[in-house]
C-alpha positions as CSV (number, residue, x, y, z in Angstrom):
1,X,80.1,86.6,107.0
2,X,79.9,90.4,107.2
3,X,82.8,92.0,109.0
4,X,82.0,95.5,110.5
5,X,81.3,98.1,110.0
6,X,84.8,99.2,111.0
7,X,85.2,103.0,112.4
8,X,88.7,104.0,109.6
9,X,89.4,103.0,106.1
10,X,91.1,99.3,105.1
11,X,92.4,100.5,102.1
12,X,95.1,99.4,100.1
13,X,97.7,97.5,102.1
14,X,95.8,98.5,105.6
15,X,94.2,95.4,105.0
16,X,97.1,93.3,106.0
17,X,96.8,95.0,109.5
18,X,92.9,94.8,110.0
19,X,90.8,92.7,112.1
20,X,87.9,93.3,110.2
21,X,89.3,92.0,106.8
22,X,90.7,88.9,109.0
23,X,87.7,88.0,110.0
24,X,85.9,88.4,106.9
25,X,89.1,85.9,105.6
26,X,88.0,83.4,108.6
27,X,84.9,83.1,106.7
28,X,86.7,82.8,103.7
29,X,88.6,79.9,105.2
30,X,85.8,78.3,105.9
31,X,84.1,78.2,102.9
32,X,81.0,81.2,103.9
33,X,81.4,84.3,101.6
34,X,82.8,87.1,103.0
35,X,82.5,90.9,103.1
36,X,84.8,93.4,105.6
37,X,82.9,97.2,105.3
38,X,84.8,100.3,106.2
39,X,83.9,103.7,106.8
40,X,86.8,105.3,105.4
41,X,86.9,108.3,107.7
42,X,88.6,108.7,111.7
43,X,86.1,111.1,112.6
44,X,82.8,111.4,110.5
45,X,80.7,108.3,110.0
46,X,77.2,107.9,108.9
47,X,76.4,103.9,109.8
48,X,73.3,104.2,108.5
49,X,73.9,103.8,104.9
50,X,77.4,101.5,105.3
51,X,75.1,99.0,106.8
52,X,72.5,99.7,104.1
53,X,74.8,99.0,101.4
54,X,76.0,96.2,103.5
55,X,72.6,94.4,103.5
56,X,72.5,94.6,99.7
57,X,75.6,94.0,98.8
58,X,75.3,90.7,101.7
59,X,71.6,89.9,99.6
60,X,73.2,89.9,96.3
61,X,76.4,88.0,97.4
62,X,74.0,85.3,98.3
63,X,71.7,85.3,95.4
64,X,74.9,85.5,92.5
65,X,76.8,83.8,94.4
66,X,81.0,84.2,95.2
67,X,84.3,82.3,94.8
68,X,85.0,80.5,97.5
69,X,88.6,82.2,97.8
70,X,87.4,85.6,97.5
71,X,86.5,88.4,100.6
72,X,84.9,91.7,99.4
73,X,86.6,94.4,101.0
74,X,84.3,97.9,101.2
75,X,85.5,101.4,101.9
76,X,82.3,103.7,102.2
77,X,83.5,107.2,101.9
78,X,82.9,110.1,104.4
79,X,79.9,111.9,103.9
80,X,76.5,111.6,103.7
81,X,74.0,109.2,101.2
82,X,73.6,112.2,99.7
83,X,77.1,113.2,99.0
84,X,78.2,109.7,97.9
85,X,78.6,109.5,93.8
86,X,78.0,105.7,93.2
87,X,80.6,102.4,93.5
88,X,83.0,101.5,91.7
89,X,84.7,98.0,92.1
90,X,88.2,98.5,92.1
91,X,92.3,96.9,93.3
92,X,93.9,97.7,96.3
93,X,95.9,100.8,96.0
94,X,99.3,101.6,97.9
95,X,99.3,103.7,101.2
96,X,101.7,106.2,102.2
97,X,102.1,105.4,106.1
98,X,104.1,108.3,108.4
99,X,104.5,106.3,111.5
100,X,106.8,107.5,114.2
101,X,108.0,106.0,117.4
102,X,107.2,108.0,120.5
103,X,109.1,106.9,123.5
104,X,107.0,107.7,126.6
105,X,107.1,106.7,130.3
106,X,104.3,104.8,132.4
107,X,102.9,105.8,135.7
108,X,105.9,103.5,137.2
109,X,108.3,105.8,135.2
110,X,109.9,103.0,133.0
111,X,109.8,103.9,129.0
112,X,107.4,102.5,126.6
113,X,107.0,103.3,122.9
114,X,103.9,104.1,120.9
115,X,103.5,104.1,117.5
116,X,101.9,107.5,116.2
117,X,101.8,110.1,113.3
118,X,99.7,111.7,111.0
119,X,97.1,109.3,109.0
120,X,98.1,106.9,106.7
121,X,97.5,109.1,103.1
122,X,97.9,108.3,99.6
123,X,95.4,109.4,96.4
124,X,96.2,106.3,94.6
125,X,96.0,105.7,90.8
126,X,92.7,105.6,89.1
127,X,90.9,102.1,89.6
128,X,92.3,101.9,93.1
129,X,89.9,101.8,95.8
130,X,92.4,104.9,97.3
131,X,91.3,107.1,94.5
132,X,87.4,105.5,94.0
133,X,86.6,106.8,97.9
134,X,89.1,109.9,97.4
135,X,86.9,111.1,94.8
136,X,83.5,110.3,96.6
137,X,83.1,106.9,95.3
138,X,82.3,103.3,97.5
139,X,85.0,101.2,96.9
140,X,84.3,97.6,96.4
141,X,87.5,95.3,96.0
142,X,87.5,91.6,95.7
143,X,90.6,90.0,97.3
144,X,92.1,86.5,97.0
145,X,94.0,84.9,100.4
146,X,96.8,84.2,97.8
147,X,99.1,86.7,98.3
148,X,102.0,85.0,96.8
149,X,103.8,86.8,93.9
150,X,103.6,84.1,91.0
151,X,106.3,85.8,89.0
152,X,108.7,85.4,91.1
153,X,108.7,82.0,91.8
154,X,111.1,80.9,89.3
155,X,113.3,83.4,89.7
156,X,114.0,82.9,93.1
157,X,113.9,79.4,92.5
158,X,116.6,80.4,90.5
159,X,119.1,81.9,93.3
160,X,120.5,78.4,94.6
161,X,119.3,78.7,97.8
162,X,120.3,75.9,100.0
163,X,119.4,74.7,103.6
């Protein structure tokens, strides 16, 4: 499965709000190998080389082969070929989100709220696929469905919790 190419970056924890890496996770579900590709820009996007990199990225995916609990998520940074400095393969970094609530009215005059703000930002910390397309650089991260944080298992096994 190859997700995209999306128009706006999944980096760090956008992916837990983007269609295209859930449907590169449906493939993952379902046993097929699975990459989501971004263009990690609102405004400026050159599909010809996301879906270049795409296609050999997709080729080599099938020839090395992929574990089957693992999506490749790929940010390809704004610019052009030209301007792109290589790939590094990188973790999810953290964004910096600056949503705010608008309340507006419909045509019918009743109020309605819309999420809005400036772009999600955030230069991350070197190795983070923030930082890798930041500085110029596709970011390839492999992600595991497993989400769960192993470490804390215990200790809030630990709490007493009761039904």
């Amino acid at each position: 499965v190859v997700s995209g190419i999306n128009t706006g970056p999944n980096l760090g924890s956008d992916i837990t709000y983007s269609g295209t890496v859930s449907a590169a996770m449906e493939g993952v579900v379902s046993g097929v190998p699975a990459i989501a590709i971004s263009l990690a820009d609102y405004y400026e996007w050159d599909f010809l080389y996301a879906a270049s990199f795409a296609a050999r990225l997709a080729r080599r995916v099938l020839r090395v082969g992929l574990e089957s609990d693992v999506l490749l998520n790929v940010n390809v940074p704004r610019g052009r070929r030209a301007d792109i400095k290589g790939v590094k393969v990188t973790r999810l970094g953290r964004r910096e989100y600056n949503d705010e609530l608008i309340r507006r009215k419909d045509p019918f005059g009743r109020d309605y709220y819309w999420i809005g703000g400036k772009p999600p930002g955030g230069a991350g910390e070197p190795g983070t696929d923030l930082h890798a397309v930041a500085g110029g650089y596709v970011s390839v991260t492999p992600i595991e469905l497993d989400l769960t944080n192993h470490a804390l298992i215990e200790q809030i096994a630990g709490w007493g919790l009761t039904a």
